[in-house]
Structures are given as structure tokens and as C-alpha cells.
DRENDO-1510 file (C-alpha; in Angstrom, 1 decimal, always signed):
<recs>
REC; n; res; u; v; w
REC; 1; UNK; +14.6; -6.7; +16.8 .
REC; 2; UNK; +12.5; -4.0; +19.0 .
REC; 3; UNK; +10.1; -2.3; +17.1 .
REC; 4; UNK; +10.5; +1.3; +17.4 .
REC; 5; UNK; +8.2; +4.9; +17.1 .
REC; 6; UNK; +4.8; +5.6; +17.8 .
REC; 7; UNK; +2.6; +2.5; +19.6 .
REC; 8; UNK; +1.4; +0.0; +17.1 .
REC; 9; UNK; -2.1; +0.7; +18.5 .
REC; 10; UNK; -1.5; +4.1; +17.4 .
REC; 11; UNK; -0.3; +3.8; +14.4 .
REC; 12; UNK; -3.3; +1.8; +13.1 .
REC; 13; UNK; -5.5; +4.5; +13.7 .
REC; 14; UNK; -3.8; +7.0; +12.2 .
REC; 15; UNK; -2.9; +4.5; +9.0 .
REC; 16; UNK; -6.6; +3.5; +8.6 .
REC; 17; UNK; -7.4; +7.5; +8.7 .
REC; 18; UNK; -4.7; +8.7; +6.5 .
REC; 19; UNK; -5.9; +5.6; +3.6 .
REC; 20; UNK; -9.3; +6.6; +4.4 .
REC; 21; UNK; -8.6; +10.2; +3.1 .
REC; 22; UNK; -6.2; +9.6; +0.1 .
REC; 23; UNK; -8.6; +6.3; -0.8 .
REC; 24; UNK; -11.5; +9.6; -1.3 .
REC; 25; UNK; -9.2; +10.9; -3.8 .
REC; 26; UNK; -8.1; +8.6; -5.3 .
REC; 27; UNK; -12.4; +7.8; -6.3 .
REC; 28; UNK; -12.3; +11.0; -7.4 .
REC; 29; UNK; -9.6; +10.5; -9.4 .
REC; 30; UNK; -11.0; +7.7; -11.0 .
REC; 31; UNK; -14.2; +9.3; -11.2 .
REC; 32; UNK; -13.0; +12.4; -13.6 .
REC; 33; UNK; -10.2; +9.9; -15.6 .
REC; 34; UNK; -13.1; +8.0; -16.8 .
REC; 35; UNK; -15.1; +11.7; -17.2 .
REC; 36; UNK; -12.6; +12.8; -19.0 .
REC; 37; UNK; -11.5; +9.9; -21.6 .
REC; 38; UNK; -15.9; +9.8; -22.0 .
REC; 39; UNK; -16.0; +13.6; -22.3 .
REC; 40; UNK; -13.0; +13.4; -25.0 .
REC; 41; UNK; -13.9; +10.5; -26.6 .
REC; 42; UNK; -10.8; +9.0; -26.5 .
REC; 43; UNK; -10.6; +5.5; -27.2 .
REC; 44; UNK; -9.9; +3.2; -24.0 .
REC; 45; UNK; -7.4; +0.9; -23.9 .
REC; 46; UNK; -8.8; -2.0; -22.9 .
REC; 47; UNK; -5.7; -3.5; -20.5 .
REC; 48; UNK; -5.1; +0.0; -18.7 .
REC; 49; UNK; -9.3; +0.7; -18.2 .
REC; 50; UNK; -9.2; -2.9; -16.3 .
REC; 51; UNK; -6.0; -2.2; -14.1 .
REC; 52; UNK; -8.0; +1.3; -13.4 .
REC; 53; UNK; -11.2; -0.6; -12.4 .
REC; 54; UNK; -9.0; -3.5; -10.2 .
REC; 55; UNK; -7.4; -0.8; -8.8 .
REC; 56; UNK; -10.3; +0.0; -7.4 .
REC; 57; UNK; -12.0; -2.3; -6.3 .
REC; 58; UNK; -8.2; -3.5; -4.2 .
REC; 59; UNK; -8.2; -0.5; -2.9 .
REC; 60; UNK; -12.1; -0.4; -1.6 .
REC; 61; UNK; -11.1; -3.6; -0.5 .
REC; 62; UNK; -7.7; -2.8; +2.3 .
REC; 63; UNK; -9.6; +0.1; +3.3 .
REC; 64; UNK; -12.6; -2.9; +4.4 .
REC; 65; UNK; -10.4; -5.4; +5.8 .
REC; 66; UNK; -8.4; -2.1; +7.7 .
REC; 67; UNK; -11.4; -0.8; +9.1 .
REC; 68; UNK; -12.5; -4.6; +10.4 .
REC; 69; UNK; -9.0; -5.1; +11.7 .
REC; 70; UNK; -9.9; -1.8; +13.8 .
REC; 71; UNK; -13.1; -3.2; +14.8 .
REC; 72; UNK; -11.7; -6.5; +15.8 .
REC; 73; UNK; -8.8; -5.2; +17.2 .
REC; 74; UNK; -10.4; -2.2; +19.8 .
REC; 75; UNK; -13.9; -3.9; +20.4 .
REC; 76; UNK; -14.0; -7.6; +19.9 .
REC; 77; UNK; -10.9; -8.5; +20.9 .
REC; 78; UNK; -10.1; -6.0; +23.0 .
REC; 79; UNK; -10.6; -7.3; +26.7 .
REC; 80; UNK; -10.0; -11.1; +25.4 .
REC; 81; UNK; -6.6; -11.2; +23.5 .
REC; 82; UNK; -3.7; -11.8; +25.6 .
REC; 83; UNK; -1.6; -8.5; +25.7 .
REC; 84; UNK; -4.8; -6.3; +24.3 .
REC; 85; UNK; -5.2; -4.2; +20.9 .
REC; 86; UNK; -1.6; -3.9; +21.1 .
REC; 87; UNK; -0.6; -7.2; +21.0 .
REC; 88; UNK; -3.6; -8.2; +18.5 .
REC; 89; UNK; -2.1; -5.6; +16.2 .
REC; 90; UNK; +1.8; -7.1; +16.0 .
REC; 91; UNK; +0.0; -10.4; +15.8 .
REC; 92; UNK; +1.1; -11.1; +12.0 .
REC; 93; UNK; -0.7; -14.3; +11.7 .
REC; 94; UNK; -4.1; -12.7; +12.0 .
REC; 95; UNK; -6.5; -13.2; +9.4 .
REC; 96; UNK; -7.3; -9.5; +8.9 .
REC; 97; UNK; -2.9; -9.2; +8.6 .
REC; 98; UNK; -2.6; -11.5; +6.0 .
REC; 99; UNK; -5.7; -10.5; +3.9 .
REC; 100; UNK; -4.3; -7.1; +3.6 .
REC; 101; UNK; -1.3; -7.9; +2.7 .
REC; 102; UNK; -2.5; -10.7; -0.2 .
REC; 103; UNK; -4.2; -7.4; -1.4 .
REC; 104; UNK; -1.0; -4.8; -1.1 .
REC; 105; UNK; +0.4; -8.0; -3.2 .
REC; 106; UNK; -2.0; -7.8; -6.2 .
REC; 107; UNK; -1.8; -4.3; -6.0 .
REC; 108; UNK; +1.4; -3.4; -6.6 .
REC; 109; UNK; +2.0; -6.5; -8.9 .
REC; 110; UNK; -0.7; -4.9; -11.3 .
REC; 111; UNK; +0.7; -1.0; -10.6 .
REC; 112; UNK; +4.1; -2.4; -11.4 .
REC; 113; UNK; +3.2; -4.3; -14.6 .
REC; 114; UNK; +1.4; -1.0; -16.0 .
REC; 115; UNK; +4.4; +0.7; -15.8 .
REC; 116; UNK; +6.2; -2.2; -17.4 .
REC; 117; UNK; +3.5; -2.4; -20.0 .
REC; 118; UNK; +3.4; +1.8; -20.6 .
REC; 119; UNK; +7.3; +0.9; -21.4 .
REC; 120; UNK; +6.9; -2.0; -23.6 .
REC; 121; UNK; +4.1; -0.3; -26.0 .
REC; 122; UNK; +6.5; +2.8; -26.4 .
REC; 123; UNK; +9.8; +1.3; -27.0 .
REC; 124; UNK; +8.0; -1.6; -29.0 .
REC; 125; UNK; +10.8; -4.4; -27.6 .
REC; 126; UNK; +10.5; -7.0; -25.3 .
REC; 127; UNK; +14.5; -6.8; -25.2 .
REC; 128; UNK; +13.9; -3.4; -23.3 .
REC; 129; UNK; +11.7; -4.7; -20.8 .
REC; 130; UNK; +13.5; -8.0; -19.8 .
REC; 131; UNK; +15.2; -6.8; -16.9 .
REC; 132; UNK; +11.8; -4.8; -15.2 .
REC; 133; UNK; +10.4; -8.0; -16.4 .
REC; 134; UNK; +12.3; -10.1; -14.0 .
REC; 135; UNK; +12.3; -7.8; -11.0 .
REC; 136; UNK; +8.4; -7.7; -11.3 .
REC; 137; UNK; +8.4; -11.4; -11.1 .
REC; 138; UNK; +11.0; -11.5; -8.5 .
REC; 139; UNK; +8.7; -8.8; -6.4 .
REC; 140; UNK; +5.4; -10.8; -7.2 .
REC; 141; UNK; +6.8; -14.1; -5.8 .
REC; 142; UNK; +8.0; -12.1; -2.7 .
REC; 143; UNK; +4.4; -10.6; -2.6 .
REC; 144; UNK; +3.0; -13.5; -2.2 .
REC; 145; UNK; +5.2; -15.5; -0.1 .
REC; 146; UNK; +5.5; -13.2; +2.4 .
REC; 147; UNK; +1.5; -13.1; +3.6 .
REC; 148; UNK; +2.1; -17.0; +3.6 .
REC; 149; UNK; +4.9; -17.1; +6.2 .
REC; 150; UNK; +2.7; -14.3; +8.1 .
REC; 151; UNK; +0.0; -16.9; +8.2 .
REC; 152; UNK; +2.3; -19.5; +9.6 .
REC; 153; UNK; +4.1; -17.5; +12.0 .
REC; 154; UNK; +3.5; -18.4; +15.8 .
REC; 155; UNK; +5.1; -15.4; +18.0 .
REC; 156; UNK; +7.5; -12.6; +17.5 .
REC; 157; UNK; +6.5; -9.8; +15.7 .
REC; 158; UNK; +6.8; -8.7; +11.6 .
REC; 159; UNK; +10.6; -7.8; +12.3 .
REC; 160; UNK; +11.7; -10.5; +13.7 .
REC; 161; UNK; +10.0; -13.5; +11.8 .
REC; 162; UNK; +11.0; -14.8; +8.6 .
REC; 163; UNK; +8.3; -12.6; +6.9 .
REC; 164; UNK; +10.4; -9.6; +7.4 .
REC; 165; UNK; +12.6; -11.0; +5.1 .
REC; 166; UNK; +10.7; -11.1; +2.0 .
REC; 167; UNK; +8.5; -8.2; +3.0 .
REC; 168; UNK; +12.0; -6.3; +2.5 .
REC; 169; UNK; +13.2; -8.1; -0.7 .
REC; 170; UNK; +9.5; -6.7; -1.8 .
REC; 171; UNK; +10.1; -3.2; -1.1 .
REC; 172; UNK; +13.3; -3.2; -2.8 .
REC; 173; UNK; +12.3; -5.3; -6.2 .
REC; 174; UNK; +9.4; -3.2; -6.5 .
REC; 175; UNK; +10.8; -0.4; -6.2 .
REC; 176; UNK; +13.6; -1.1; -9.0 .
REC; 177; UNK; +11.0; -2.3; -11.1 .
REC; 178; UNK; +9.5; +1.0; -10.8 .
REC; 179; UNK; +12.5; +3.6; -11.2 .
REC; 180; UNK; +13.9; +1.3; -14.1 .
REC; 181; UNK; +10.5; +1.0; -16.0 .
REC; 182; UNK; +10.1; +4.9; -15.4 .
REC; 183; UNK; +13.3; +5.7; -16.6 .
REC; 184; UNK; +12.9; +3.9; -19.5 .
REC; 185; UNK; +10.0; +5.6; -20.6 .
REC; 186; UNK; +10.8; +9.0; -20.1 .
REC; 187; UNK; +14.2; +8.3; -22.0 .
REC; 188; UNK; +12.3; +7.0; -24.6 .
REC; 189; UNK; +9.7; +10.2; -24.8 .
REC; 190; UNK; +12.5; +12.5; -24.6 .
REC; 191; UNK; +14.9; +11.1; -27.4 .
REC; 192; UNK; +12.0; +11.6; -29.8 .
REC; 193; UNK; +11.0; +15.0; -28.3 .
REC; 194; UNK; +14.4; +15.8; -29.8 .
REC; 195; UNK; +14.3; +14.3; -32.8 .
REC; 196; UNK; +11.5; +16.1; -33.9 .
REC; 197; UNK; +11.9; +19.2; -32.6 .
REC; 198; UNK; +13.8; +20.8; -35.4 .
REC; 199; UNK; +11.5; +19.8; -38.0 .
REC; 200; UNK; +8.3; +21.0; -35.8 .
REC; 201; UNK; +5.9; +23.2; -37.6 .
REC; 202; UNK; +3.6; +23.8; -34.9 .
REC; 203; UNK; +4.1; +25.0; -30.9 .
REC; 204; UNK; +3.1; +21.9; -29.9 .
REC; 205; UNK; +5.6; +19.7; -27.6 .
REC; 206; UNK; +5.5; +16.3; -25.7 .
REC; 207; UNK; +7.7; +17.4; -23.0 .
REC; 208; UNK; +4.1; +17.2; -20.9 .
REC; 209; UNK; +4.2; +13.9; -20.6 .
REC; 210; UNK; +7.6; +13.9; -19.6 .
REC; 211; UNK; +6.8; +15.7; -16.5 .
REC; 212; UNK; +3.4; +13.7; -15.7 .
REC; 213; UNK; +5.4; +10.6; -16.1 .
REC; 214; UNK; +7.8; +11.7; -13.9 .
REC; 215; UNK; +5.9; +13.2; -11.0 .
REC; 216; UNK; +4.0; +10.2; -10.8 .
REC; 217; UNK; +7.4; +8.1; -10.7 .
REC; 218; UNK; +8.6; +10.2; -8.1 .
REC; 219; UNK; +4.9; +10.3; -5.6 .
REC; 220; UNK; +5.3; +5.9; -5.9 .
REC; 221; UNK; +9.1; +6.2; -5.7 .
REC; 222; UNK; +9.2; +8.0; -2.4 .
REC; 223; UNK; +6.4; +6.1; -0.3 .
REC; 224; UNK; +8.5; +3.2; -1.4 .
REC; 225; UNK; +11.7; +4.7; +0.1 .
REC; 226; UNK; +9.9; +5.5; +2.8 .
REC; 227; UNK; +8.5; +2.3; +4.0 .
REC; 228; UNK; +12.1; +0.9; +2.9 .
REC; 229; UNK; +13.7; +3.0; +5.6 .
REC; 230; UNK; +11.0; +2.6; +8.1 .
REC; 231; UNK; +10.8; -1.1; +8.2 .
REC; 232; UNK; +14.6; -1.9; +7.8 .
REC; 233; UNK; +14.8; +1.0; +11.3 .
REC; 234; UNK; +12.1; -1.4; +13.0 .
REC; 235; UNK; +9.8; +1.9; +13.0 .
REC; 236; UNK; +6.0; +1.2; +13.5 .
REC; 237; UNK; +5.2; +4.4; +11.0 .
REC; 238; UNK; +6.0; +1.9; +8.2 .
REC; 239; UNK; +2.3; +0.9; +8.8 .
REC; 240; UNK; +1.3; +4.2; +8.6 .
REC; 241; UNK; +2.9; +4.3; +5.2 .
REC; 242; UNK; +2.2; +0.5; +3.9 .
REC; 243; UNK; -1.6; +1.4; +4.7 .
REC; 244; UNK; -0.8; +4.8; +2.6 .
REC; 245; UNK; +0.4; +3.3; -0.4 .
REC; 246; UNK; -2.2; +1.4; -1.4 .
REC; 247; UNK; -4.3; +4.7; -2.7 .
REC; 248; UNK; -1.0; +6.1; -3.6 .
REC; 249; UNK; -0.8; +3.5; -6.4 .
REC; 250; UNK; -4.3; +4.0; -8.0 .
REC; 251; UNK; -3.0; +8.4; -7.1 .
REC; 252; UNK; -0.1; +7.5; -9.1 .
REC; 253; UNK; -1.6; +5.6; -12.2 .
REC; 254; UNK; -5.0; +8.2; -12.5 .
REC; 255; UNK; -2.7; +11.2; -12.3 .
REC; 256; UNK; -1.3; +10.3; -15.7 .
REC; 257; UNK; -4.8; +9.8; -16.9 .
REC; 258; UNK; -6.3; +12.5; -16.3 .
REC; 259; UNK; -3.7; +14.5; -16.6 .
REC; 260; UNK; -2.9; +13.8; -20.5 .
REC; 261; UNK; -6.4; +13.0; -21.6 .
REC; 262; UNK; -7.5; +16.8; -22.4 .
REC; 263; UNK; -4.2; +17.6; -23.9 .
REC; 264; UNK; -5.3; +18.1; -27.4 .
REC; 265; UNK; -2.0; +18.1; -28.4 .
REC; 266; UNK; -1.4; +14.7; -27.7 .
REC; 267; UNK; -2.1; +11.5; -30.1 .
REC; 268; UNK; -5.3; +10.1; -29.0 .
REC; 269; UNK; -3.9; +6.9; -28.2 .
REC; 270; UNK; -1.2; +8.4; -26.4 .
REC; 271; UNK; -3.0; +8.5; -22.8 .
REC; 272; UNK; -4.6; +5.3; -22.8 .
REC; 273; UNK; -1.5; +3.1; -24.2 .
REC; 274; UNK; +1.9; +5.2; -25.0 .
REC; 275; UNK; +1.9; +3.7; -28.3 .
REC; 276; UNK; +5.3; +2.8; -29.8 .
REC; 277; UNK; +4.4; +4.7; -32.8 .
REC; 278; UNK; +5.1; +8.1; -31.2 .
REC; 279; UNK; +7.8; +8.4; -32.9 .
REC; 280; UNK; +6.5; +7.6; -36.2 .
REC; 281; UNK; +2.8; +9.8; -35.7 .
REC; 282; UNK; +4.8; +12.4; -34.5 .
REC; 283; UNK; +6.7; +12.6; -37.4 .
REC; 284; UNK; +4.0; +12.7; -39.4 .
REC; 285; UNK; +1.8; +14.9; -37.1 .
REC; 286; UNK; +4.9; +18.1; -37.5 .
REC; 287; UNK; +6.3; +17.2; -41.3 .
REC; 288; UNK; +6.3; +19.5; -43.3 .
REC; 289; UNK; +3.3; +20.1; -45.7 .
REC; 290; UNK; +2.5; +21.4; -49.2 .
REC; 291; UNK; +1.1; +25.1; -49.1 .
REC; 292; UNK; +0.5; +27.5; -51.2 .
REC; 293; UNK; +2.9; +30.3; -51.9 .
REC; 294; UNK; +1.4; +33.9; -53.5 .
REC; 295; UNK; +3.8; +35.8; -54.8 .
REC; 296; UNK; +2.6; +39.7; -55.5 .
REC; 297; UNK; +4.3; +41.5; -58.9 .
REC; 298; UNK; +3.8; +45.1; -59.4 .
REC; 299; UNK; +4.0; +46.7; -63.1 .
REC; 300; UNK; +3.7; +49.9; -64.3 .
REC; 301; UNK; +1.6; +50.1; -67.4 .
REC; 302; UNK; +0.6; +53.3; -68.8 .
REC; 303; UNK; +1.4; +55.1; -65.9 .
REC; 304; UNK; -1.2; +52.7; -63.9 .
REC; 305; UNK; +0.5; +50.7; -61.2 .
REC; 306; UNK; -0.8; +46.9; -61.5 .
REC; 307; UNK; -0.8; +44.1; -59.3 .
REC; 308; UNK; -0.1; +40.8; -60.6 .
REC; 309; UNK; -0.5; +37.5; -58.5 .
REC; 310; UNK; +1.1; +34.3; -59.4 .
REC; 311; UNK; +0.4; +30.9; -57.3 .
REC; 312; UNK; +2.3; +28.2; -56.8 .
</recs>
């Protein structure tokens, strides 16, 4: 299969440029989600603040092994590699290649288990989670397997070798994994947004969360569909948008952060973990209390008007 679009020389720049500007936001990101659950005292959850931190560091890391692959690619090996920057680029068994792609691998294996774990802790049932379960393991073993063919390939390009293959089984499992475990969540917020809506005392709603969760479903969703389409059309800009999603994970999973930290509405463990006792802390949070009632009597004694106040 020819590759197809923009020159693969080309589209390194412009995919090392492009994850150089969302990888500044996503810091950012990082920077204020950690501001913010200090600022608010809420307490961290201690799985979710180490995925945050990983994420990270993975991130600093592609962006480092992208900018040496640039280096490498227009300078050192520039006038000595057979077929120039061009063919040093679709070279898949590169050192540089492979690296990157061991770290795409751990990235989206720990973005996708977040997402599985975000599930788990609010449906409180392992039964609900055994299907995202299995496509995350099926996507991990493809995530891993397919920078090990890369390494052993010895001509054709990404398309053509076996690599391909499971690069394309990847892109699909993980992107299941991701609509399934996001479904599931937001069905499960909803259903008890309704259940205690009736008996709601206060203005106070959960249906925030339901949109966070769902934005960020859809930013991962469509970089995946994106690369999906690119790669199985043999279009270089699938680099352009590998190279993009690897800040759009950390985008994706400090977005809902940051976003539901301040909410004062929200449970404090709510951001950090999506505890499986919303349900149960939400009932309690809008049930109806004891108040006190004053009821006002008036009496005409003497011609006086009296007021008389009994409490109950």
C-alpha cells in the first residue's frame, strides 16, 4: 500500500509542532488541576494524582524522543541515510520510531484504565466493567506488540508491514474501550440525577459532570476516529494526529479535573474518584430535613388585636 497526503518529511514537522503546542497546555492543565484540588482542599485520590503525574512525565517524554527524531532525521542523518529525511522517517525500525511508540503504548493503556477505573468506583461492580476490562487488555497487548514487530521490520513502510496490523487492532480496541467505559459512566450519573431529582431540596444538580464527562469522551473519541480513518486510507496526516494524541490524553483526563474540582456543589470525593456512593451521599446530601414551622395566631382580646406564635 502507497502511502498517501502530505510528505512524510512534512508531516513530522508539522506533528512535532502541533504536540509541542497542545503538550504547553496540557502543563498548564496540570499545573491549575493540582492548584485547584490544593486551593480547595480536596482530598487526592491517590491512583488518579499518579496517572496525572505519569501522564506527564509520557508526555515530556514523546515530545523528547520527537524532537531527537527531528534532529536525527534533518541533521545527522540527513546527507547519510539512503533515500534522505524522507526515507529515515518511514523507516519504522528506527530507534527513535519504536521508543515513541512504546510510550503512545503506556499512555493510552494508563488513559484507558482511568476511564475504566472512573467506571468501576461509580457503579461499584466489577460485573460492569468486564467487557472494557477485556478490550483494555486486548488494546495493551496490541500496544505493545506492535513497537516489537516495528523493531523487527527490515523494509516497507508502517502500512505495509505486519505492524500495521496491530497498530490498527489498537486504534479500534482503544477506542471501544473508551466509548463503552464513557457510556457507562454517564448512564450511571444520569440514572441517579433522576432519581433524586424529585426529592431535591436545593438547586443543586449533577448534570455538570455529565457534560465534562462527556466532552472529554468526545475530544479522545474523535482524535481516535481520526487516526482510525487516516491510517486505514494510507494518509501520512495520521502522524500528524498519532503525535497529537498524546497531549490530547493528559487534555482529556485534566479537563475533568479541573473542571469539577471548584464545583462546590459536588461531593468532595466526587472529582478525584467518582465514588460509587453518589447515589447514596446524594440522597443524603438533598433529603428532606427537620425544620421548624411558626405558625402566627391572631386574637382579639379586649378590643386589642394579639399575636400568638406557636412552634413546632
Amino acid at each position: 500500500m502507497v502511502s498517501t497526503g502530505i510528505p512524510l518529511d512534512t508531516a513530522t514537522i508539522i506533528s512535532t509542532a502541533l504536540e509541542g503546542i497542545l503538550f504547553g497546555f496540557s502543563v498548564l492543565m496540570f499545573m491549575g488541576t493540582m492548584w485547584a484540588s490544593i486551593h480547595y482542599k480536596r482530598d487526592a485520590n491517590r491512583p488518579i494524582a499518579l496517572a496525572a503525574i505519569l501522564l506527564l512525565i509520557l508526555s515530556t517524554a514523546h515530545l523528547i524522543v520527537d524532537i531527537i527524531r527531528l534532529q536525527d532525521g534533518f541533521v545527522k542523518y540527513r546527507d547519510i541515510f539512503p533515500g534522505g529525511p524522507v526515507a529515515f522517517f518511514q523507516d519504522i525500525s528506527q530507534p527513535t520510531f519504536v521508543t515513541k511508540n512504546l510510550i503512545y503504548a503506556l499512555q493510552t493503556m494508563i488513559g484507558d484504565g482511568v476511564v475504566i477505573y472512573r467506571c468501576y468506583v461509580v457503579w461499584q461492580s466489577v460485573r460492569v466493567i468486564i467487557l472494557p476490562i477485556m478490550l483494555w487488555c486486548g488494546s495493551s497487548v496490541a500496544a505493545l506488540i506492535a513497537p516489537y514487530y516495528a523493531s523487527q521490520a527490515t523494509g516497507g513502510n508502517v502500512y505495509t508491514n505486519q505492524t500495521g496490523q496491530w497498530i490498527t487492532a489498537l486504534f479500534t480496541l482503544t477506542l471501544s474501550t473508551n466509548l463503552i467505559s464513557s457510556g457507562l459512566l454517564v448512564y450511571r450519573i444520569w440514572t441517579v440525577e433522576r432519581k433524586i431529582s424529585q426529592n431535591r431540596a436545593t438547586n443543586g444538580t449533577m448534570m455538570p459532570i455529565v457534560h465534562v464527562l462527556v466532552d472529554a469522551a468526545i475530544l479522545y473519541s474523535a482524535a481516535l476516529v481520526t487516526i482510525l480513518i487516516c491510517f486505514i486510507c494510507a494518509n501520512n496526516a495520521q502522524y500528524i494526529m498519532l503525535d497529537m494524541i498524546m497531549p490530547i490524553i493528559s487534555i482529556a483526563f485534566y479537563m475533568v479535573l479541573i473542571r469539577l474540582t471548584p464545583w462546590k456543589t459536588t461531593p468532595n470525593f466526587l472529582p478525584m474518584a467518582y465514588s460509587g456512593e453518589i447515589e447514596r451521599r446524594s440522597s443524603q446530601r438533598y433529603s428532606m430535613k427537620p425544620s421548624q414551622v411558626h405558625v402566627s395566631e391572631w386574637t382579639q382580646n379586649d378590643g386589642l388585636e394579639e399575636e400568638v406564635k406557636t412552634e413546632t
